[in-house]
C-alpha positions as CSV (number, residue, x, y, z in Angstrom):
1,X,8.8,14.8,4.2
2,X,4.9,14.2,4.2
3,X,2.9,17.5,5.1
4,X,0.1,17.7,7.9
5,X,-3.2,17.6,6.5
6,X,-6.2,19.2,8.1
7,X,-7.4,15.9,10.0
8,X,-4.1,15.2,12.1
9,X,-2.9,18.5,12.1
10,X,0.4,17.2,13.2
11,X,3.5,17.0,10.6
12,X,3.8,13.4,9.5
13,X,7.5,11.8,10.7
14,X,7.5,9.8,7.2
15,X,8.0,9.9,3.9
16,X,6.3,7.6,1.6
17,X,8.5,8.4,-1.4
18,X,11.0,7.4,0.2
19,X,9.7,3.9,1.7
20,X,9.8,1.0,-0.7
21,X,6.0,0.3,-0.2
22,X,5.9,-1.7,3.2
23,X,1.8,-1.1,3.1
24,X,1.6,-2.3,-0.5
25,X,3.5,-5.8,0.3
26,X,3.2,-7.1,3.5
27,X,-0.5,-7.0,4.1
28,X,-2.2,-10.0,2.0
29,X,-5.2,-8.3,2.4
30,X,-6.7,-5.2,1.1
31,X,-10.1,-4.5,1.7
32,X,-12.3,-2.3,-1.4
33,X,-15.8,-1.0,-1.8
34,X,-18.0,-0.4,-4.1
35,X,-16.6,3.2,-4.1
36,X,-13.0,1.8,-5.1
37,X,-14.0,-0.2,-7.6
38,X,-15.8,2.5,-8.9
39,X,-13.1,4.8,-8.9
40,X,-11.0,2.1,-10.1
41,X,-13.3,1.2,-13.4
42,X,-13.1,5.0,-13.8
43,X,-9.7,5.1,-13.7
44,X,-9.0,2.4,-16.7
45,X,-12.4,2.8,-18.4
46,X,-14.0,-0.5,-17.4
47,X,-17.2,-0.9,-16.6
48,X,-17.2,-2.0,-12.3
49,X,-18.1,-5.7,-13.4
50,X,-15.2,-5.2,-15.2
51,X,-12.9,-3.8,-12.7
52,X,-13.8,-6.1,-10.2
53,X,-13.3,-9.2,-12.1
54,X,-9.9,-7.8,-13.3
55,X,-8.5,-6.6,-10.0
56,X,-9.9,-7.8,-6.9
57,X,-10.8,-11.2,-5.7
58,X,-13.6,-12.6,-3.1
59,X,-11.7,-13.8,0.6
60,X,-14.0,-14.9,3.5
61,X,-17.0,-13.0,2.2
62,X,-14.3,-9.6,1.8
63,X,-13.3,-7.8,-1.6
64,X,-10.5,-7.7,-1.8
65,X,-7.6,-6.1,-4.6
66,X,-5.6,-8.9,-6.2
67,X,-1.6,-9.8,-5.8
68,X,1.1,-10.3,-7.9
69,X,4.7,-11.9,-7.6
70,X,6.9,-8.8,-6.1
71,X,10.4,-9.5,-6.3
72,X,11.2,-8.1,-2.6
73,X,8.8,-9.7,-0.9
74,X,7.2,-12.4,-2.7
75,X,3.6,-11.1,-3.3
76,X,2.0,-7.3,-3.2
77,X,-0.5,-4.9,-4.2
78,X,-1.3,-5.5,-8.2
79,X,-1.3,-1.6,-8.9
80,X,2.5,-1.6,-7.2
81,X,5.7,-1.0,-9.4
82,X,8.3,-3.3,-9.0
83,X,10.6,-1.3,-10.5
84,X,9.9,2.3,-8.8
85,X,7.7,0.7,-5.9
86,X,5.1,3.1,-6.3
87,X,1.1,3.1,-7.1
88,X,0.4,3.3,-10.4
89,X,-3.0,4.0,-9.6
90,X,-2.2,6.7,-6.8
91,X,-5.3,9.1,-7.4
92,X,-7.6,6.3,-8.1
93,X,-6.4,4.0,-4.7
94,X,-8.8,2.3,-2.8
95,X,-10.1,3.8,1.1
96,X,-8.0,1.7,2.7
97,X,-4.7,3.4,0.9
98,X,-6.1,6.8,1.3
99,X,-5.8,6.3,5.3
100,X,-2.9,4.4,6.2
101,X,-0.9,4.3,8.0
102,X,-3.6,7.2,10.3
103,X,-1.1,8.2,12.9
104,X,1.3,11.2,12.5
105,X,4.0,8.1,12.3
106,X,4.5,4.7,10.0
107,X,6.0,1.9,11.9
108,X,7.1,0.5,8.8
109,X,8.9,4.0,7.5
110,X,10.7,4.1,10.9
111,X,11.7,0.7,10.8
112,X,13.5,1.7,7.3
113,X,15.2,4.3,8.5
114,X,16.2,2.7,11.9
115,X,18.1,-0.2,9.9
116,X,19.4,2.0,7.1
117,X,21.5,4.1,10.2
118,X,22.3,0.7,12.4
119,X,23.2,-0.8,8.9
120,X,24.9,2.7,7.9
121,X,23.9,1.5,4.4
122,X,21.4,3.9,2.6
123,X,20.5,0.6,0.7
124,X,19.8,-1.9,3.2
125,X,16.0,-2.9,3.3
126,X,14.9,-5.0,6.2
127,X,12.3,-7.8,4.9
128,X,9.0,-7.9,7.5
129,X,6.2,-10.1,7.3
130,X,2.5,-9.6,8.8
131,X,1.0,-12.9,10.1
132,X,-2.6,-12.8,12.0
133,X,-3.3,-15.0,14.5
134,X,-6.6,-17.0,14.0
């Protein structure tokens, strides 16, 4: 289980390593700075022209980190293993990443868990999609 950190104070009610990366799919939008494509060109020795061409895309005037083709949901995070469904850029993740889900509780994490014991299947994973209204 996640720890409390000095912001919330409160003991998180999720565990991310054991989620299969809700935040990283279902969200075709992730916003970055300058800062995280900074940190990101550090992180795979690019220069940030570099690291921005490579990785992130423009979306209504917004930066934004490219997707790939995820076999679970049909499109996530480029820095997400399919395979383990982790970050493989976990220290070098943009703001956004760094804050979410900023409550003591993950919708998505309790929704997991929540099917897992109606399904009583450890396995089951329940398939969401986000859709904004215009």
């Amino acid at each position: 289980m996640a720890v409390a950190t000095s912001e919330n104070k409160k003991p998180l009610a999720y565990d991310c390593d054991k989620c299969i990366a809700y935040c990283c799919s279902v969200y075709e939008r992730v916003q970055v700075t300058q800062r995280d494509v900074l940190r990101i060109a550090r992180h795979f020795r690019l220069t940030p022209e570099a690291a921005k061409q490579r990785f992130t895309k423009k979306f209504e005037g917004e930066t934004i980190l490219r997707r790939k083709f995820d076999p679970l949901f049909g499109r996530s995070c480029t820095f997400l293993d399919k395979q383990t469904r982790k970050c493989t850029i976990y220290d070098a993740r943009p703001q956004t990443c760094r804050i979410f889900p900023e409550a003591p509780r993950c919708a998505y994490f309790d929704l997991l868990e929540f099917e897992r014991e109606q399904q009583q299947d450890p396995d089951v994973i329940p398939i969401v999609k986000v859709t904004f209204k215009d």
